[in-house]
Backbone as JSON Lines, residues from 0, in Angstrom:
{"i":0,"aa":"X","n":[-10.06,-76.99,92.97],"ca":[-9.5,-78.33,92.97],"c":[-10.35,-79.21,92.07]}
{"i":1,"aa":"X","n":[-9.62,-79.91,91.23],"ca":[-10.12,-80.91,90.49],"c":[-10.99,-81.92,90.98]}
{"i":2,"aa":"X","n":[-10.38,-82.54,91.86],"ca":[-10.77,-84.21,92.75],"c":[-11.08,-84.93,91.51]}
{"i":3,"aa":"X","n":[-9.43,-85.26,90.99],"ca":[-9.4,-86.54,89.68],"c":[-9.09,-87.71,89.97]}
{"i":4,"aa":"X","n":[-9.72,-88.65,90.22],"ca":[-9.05,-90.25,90.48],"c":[-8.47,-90.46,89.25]}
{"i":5,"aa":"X","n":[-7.41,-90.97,89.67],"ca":[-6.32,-91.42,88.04],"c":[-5.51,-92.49,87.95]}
{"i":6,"aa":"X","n":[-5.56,-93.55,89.32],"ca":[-4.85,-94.76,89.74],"c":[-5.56,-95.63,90.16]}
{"i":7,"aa":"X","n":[-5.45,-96.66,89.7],"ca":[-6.67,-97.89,89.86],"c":[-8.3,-97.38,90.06]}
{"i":8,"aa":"X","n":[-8.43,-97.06,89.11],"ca":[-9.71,-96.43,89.04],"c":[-10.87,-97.47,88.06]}
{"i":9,"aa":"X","n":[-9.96,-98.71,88.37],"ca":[-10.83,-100.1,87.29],"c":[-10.49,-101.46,88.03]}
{"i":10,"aa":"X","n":[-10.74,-102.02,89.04],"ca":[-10.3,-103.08,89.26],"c":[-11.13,-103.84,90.07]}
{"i":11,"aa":"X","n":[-10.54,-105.5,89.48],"ca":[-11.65,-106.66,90.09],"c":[-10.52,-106.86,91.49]}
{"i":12,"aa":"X","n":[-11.51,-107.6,92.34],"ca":[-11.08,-108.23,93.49],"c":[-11.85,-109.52,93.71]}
{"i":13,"aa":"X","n":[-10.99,-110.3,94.61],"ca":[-11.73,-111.25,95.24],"c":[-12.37,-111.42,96.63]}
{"i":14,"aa":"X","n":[-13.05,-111.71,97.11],"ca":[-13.7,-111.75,98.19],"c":[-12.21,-112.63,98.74]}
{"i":15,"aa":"X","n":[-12.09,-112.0,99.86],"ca":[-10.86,-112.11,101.18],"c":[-9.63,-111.45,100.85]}
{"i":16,"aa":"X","n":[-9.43,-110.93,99.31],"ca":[-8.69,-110.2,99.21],"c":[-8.98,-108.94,99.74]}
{"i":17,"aa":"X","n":[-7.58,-108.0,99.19],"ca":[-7.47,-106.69,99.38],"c":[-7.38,-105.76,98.22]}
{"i":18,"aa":"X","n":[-8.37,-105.06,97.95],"ca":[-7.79,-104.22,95.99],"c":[-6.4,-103.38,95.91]}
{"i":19,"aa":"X","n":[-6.44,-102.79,95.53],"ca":[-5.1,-101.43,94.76],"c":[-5.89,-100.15,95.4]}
{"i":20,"aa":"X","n":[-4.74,-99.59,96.48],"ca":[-5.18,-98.31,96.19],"c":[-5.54,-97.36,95.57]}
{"i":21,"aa":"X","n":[-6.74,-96.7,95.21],"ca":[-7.23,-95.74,94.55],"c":[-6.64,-94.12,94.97]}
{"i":22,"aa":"X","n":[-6.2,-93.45,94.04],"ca":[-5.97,-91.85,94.62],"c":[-5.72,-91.12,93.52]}
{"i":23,"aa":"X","n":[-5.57,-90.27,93.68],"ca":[-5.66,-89.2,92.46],"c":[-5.38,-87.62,92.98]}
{"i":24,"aa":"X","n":[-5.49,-86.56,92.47],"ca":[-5.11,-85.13,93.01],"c":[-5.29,-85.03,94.13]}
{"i":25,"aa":"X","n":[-4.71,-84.29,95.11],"ca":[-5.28,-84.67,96.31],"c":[-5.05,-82.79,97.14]}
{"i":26,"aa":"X","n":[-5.55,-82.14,98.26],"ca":[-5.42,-80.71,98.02],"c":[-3.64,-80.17,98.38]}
{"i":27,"aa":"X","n":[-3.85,-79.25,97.59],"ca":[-2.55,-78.58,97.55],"c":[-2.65,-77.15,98.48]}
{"i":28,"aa":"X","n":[-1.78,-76.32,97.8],"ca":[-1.89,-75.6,98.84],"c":[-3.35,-74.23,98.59]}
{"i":29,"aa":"X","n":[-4.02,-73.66,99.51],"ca":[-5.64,-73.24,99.08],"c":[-5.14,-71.75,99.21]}
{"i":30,"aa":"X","n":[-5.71,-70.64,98.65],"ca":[-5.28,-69.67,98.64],"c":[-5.74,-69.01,100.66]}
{"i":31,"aa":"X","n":[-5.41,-67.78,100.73],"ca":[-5.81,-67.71,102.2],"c":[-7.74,-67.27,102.44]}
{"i":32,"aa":"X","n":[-8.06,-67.82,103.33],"ca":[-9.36,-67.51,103.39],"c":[-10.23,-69.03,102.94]}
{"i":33,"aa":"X","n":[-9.67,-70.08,102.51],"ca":[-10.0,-70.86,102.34],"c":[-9.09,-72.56,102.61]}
{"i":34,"aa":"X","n":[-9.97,-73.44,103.25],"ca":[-9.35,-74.19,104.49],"c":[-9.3,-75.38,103.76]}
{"i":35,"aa":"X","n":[-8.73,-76.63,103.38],"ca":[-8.77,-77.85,102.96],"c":[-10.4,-78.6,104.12]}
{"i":36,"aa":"X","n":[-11.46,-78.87,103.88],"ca":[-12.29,-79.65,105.12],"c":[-12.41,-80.74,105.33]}
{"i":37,"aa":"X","n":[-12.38,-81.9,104.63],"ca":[-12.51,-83.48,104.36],"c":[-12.47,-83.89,103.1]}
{"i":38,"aa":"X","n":[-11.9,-85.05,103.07],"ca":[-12.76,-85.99,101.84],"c":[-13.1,-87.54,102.53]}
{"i":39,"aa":"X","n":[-14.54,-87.49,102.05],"ca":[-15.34,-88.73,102.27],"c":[-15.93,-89.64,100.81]}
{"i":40,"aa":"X","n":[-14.68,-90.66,101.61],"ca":[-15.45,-91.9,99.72],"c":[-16.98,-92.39,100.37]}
{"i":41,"aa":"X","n":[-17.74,-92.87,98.93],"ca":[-18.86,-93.04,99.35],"c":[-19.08,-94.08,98.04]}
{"i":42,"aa":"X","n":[-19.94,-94.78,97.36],"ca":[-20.24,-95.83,96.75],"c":[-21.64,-95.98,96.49]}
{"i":43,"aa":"X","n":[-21.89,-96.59,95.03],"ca":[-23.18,-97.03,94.82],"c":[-23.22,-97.86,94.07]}
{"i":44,"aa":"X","n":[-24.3,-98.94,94.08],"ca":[-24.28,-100.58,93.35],"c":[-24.39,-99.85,91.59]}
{"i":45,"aa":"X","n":[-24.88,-98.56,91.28],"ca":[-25.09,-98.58,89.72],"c":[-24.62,-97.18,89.71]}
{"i":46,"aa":"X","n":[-24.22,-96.72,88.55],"ca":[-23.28,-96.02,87.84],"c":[-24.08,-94.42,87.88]}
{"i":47,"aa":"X","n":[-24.04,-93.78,88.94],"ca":[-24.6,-92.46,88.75],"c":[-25.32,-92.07,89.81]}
{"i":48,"aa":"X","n":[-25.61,-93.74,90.88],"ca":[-26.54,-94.17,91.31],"c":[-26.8,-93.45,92.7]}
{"i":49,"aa":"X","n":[-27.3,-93.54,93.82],"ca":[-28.07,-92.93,94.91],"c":[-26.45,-92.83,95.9]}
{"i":50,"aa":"X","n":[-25.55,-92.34,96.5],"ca":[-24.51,-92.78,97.0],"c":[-24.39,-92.76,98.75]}
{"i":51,"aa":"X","n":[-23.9,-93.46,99.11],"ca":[-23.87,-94.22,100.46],"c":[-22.66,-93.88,101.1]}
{"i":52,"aa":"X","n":[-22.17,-92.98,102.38],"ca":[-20.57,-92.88,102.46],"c":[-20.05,-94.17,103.14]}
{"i":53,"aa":"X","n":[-18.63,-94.19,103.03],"ca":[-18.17,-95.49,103.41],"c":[-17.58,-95.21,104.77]}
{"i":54,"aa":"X","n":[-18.03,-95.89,106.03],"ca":[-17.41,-95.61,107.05],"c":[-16.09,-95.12,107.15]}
{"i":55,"aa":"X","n":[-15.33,-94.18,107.79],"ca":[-14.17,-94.21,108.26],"c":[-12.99,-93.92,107.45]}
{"i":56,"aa":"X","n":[-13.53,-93.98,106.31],"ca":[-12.9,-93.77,104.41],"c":[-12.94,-92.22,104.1]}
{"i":57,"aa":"X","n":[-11.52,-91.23,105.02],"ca":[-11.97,-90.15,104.91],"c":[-10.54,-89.6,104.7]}
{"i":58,"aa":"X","n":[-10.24,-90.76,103.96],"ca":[-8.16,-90.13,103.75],"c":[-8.43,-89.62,102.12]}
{"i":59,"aa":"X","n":[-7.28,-89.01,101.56],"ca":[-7.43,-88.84,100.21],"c":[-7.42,-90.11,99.14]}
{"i":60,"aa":"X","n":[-6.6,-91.01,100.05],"ca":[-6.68,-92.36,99.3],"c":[-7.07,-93.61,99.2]}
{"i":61,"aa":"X","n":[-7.9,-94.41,98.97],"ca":[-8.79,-95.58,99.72],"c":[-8.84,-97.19,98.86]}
{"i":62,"aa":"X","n":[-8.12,-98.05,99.77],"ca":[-8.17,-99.33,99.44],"c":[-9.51,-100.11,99.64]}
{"i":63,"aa":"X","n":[-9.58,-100.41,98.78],"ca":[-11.22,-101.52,99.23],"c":[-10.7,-102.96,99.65]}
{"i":64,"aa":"X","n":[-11.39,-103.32,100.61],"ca":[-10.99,-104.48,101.46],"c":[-12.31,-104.94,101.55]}
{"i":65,"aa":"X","n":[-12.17,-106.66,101.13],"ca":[-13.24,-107.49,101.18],"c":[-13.63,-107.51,102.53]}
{"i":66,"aa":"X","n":[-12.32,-107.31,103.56],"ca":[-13.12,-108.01,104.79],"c":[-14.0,-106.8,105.41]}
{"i":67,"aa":"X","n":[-14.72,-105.69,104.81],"ca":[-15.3,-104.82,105.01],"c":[-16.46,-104.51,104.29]}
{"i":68,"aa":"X","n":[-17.25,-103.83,104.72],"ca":[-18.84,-103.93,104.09],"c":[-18.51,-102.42,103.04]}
{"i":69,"aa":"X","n":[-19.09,-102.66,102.23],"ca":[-19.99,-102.99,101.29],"c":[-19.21,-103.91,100.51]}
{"i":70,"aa":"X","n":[-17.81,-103.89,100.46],"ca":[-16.85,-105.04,99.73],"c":[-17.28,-106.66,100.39]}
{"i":71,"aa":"X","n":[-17.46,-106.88,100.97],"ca":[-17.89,-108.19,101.94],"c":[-18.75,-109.2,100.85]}
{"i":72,"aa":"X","n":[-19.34,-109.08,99.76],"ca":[-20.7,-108.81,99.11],"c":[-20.43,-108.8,97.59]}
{"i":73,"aa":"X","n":[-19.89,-109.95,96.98],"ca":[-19.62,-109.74,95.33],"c":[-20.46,-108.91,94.87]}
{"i":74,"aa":"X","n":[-20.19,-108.17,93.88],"ca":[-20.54,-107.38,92.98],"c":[-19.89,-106.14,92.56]}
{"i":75,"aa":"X","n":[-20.62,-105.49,91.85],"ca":[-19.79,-104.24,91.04],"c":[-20.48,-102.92,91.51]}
{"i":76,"aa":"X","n":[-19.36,-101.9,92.39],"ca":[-19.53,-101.22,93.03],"c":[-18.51,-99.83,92.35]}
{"i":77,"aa":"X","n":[-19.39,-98.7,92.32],"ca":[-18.56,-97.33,91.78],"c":[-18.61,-96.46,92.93]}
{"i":78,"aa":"X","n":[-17.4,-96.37,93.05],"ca":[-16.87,-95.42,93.83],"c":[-16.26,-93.83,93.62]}
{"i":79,"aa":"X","n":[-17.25,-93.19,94.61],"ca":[-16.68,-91.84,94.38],"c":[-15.72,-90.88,95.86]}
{"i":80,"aa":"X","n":[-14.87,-89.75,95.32],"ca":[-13.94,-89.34,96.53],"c":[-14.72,-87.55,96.59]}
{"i":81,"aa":"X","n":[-15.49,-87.63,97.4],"ca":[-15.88,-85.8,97.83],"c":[-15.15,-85.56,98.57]}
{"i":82,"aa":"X","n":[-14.77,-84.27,98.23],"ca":[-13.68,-83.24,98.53],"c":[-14.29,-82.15,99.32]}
{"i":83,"aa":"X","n":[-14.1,-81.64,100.17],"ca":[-14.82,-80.73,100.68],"c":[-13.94,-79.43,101.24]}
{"i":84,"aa":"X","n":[-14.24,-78.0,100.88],"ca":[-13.22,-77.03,101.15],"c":[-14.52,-75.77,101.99]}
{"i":85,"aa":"X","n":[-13.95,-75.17,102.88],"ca":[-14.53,-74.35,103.9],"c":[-13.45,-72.9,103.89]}
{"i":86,"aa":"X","n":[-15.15,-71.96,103.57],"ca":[-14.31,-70.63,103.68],"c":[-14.3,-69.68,104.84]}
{"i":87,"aa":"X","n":[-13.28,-69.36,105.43],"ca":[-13.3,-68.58,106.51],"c":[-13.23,-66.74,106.56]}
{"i":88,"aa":"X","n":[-13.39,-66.42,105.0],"ca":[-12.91,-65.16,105.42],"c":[-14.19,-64.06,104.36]}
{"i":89,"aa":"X","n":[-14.9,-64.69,104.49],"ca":[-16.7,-64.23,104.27],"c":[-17.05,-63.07,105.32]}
{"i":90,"aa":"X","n":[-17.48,-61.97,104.83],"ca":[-17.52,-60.32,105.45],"c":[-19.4,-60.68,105.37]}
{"i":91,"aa":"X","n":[-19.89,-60.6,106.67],"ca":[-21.19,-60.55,106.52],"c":[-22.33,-61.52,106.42]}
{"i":92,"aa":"X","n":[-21.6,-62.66,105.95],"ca":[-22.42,-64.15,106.05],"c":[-21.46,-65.44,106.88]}
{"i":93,"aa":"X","n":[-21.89,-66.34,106.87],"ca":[-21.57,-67.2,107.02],"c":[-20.91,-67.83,106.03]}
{"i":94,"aa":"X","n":[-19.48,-68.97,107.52],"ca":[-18.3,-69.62,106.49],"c":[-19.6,-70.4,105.6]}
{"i":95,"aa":"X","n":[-18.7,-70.64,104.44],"ca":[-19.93,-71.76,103.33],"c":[-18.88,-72.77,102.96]}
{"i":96,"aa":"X","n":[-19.39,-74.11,103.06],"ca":[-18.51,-75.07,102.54],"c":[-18.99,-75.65,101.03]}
{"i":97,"aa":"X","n":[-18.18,-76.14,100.4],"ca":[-18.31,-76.47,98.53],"c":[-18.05,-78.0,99.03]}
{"i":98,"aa":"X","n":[-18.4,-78.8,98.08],"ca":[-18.07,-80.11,98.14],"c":[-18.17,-80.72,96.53]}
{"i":99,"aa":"X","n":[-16.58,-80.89,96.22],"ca":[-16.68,-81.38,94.81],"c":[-16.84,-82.84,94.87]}
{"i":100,"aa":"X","n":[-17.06,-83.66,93.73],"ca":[-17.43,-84.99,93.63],"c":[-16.56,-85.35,92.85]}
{"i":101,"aa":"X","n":[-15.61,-86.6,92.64],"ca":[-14.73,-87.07,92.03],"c":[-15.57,-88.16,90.69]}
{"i":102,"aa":"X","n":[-14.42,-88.44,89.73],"ca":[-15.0,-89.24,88.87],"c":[-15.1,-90.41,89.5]}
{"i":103,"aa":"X","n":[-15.79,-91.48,88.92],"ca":[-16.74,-92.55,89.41],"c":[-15.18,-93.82,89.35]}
{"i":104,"aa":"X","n":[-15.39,-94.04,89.98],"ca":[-14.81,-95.47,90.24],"c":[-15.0,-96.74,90.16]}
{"i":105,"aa":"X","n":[-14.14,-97.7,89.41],"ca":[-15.31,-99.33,89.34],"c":[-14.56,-100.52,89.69]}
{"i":106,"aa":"X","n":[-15.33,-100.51,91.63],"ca":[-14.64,-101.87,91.5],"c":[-15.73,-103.02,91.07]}
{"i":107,"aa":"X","n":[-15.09,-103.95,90.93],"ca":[-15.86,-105.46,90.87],"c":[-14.99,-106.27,91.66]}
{"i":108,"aa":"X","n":[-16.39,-107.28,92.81],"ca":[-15.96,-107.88,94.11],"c":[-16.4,-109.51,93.31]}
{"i":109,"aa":"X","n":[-15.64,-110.16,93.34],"ca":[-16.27,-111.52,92.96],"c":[-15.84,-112.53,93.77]}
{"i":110,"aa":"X","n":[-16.65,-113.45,93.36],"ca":[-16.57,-114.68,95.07],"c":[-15.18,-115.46,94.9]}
{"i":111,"aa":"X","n":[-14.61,-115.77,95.55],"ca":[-13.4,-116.52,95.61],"c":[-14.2,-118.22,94.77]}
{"i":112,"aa":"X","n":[-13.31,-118.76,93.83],"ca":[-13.88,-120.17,93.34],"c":[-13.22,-121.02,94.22]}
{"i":113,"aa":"X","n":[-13.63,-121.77,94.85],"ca":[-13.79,-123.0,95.41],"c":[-13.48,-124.36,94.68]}
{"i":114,"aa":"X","n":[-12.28,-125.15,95.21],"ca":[-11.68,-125.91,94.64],"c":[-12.57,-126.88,94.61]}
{"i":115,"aa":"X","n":[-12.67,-127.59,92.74],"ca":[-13.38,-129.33,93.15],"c":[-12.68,-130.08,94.03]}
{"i":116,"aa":"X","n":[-13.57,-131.27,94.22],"ca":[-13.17,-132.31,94.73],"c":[-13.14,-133.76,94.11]}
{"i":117,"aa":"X","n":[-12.56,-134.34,94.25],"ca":[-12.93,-135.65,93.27],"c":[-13.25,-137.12,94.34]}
{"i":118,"aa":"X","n":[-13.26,-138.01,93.6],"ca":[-13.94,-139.0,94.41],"c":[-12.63,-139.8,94.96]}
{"i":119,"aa":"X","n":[-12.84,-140.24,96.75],"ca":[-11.7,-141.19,96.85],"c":[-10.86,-141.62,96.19]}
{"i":120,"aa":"X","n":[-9.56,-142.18,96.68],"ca":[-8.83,-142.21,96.25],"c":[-8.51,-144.39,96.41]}
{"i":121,"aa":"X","n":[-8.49,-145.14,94.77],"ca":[-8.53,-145.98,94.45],"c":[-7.02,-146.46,94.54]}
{"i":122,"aa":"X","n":[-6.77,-147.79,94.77],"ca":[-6.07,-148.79,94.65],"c":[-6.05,-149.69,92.88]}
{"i":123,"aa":"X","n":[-5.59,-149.37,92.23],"ca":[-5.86,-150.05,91.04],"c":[-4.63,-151.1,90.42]}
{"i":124,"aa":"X","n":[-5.15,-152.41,90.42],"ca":[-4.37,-153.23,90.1],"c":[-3.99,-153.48,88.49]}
{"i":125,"aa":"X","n":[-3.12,-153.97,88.63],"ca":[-2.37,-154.64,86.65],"c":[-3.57,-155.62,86.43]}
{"i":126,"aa":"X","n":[-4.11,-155.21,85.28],"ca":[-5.5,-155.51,84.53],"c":[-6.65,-155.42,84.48]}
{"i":127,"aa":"X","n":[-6.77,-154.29,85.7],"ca":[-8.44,-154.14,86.02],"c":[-8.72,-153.13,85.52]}
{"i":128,"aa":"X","n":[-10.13,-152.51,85.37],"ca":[-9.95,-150.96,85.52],"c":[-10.86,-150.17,86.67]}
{"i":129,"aa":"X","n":[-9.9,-149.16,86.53],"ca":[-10.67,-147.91,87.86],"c":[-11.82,-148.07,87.8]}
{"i":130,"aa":"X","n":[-12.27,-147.29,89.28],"ca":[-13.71,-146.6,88.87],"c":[-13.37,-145.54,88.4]}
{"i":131,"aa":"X","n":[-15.19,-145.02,87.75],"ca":[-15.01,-143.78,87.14],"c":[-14.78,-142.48,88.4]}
{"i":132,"aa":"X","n":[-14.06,-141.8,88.17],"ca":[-13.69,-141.02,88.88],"c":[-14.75,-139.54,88.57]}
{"i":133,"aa":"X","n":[-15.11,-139.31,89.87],"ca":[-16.46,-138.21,89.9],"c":[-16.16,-137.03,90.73]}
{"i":134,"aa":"X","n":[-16.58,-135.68,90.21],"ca":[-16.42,-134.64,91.0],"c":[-17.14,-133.72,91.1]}
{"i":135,"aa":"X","n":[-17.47,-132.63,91.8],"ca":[-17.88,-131.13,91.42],"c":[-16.81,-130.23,90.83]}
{"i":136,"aa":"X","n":[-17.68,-129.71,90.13],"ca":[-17.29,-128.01,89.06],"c":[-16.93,-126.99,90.29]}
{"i":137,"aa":"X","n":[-16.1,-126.77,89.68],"ca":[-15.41,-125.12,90.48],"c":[-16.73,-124.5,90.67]}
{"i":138,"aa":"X","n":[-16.56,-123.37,91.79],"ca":[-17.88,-122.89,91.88],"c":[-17.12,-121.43,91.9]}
{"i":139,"aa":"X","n":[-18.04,-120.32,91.48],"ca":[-17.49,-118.75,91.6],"c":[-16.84,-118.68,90.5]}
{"i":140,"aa":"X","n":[-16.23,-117.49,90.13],"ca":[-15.46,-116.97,88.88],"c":[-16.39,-117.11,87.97]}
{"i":141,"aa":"X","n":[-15.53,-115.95,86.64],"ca":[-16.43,-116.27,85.18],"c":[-15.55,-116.87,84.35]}
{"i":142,"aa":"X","n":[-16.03,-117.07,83.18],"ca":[-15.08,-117.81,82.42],"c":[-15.35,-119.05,82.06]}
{"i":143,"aa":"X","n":[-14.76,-120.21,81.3],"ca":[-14.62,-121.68,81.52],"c":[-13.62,-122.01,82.17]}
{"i":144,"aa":"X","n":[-13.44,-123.32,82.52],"ca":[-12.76,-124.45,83.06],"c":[-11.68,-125.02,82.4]}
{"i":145,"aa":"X","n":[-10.74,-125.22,82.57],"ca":[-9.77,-126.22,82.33],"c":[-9.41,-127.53,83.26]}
{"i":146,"aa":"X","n":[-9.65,-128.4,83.0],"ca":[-9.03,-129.34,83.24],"c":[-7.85,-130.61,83.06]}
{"i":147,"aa":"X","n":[-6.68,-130.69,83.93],"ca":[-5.78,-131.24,83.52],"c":[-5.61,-132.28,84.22]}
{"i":148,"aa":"X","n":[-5.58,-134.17,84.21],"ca":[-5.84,-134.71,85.07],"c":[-4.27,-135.25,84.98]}
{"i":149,"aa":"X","n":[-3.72,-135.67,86.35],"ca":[-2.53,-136.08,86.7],"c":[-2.54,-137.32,87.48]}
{"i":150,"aa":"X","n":[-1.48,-138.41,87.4],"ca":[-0.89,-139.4,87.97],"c":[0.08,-139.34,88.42]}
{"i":151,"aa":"X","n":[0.13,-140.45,89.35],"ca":[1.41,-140.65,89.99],"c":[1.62,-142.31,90.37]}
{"i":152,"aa":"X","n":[2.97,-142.42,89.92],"ca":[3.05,-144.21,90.76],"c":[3.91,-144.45,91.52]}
{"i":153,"aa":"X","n":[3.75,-145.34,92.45],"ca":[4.26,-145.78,93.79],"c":[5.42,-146.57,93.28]}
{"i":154,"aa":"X","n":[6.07,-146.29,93.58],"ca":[8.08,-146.85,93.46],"c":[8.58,-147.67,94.63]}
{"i":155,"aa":"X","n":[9.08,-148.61,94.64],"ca":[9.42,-149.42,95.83],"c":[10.72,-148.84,96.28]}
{"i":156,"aa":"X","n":[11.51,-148.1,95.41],"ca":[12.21,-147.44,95.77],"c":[12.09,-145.96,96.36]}
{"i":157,"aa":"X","n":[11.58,-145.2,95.28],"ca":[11.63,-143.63,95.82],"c":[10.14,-143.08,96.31]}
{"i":158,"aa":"X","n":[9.4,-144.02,95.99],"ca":[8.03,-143.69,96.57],"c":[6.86,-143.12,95.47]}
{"i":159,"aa":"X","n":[6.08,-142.11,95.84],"ca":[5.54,-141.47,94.88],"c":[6.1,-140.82,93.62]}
{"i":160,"aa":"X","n":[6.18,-140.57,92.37],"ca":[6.57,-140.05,91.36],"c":[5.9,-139.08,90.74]}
């Protein structure tokens, strides 16, 4: 058996989201004398790196979910799927189990951005002017900013506009 991840085998998430299932070959049928045994995903913060199994993550196919640890925790995490096959029909020794390792996986967990806020909200009369209007910067995500600022005026008829 191969153990090829080949479906979402690249993807960002956000913290409280949920990613794309990951899966790929998964076992078929084994000749006799030899048993399908588990597969356990497992993960490490760097690319090759020391690997950690993931609780309970023992199907052929595995969603990463923020609201779960090691996803809980922005950052960029590679994930791998071991396959494990057990032989039963060994004359003289003991069954021996193989355990293949799948290609590496990459998610990236990043923090949800957090909406600014701006400063109260002013009353502004015909000829004066506002105050300056003050806020915080988005926080989280990469990238720059856009900003687009909007009005609205009060209608004695229909109200807000």
């Amino acid at each position: 058996m191969s153990n090829t991840l080949s479906a979402n085998t690249s993807q960002t998430v956000c913290i409280g989201s949920t990613g794309s299932t990951v899966s790929g070959d998964a076992f078929g049928t084994l000749p006799t004398g030899l048993s399908a045994g588990a597969y356990q995903w497992a993960y490490s913060t760097s690319s090759g790196g020391a690997l950690t199994n993931i609780s309970g993550a023992t199907g052929a196919t595995f969603t990463p979910n923020t609201a779960n640890a090691p996803f809980s925790t922005a950052g960029t995490y590679y994930l791998v799927r071991n396959a494990s096959i057990t032989s039963t029909n060994n004359v003289g020794v003991s069954n021996y189990r193989a355990t293949n390792t799948s290609n590496e996986v990459v998610v990236v967990v990043q923090n949800a951005i957090s909406n600014n806020t701006i400063s109260s909200a002013q009353t502004i009369c015909s000829g004066t002017t506002p105050a300056a209007l003050t806020g915080s910067s988005p926080v989280g995500g990469t990238g720059s900013y856009t900003y687009q600022w909007e009005t609205s005026v009060e209608s004695a008829t229909t109200g807000f506009n």
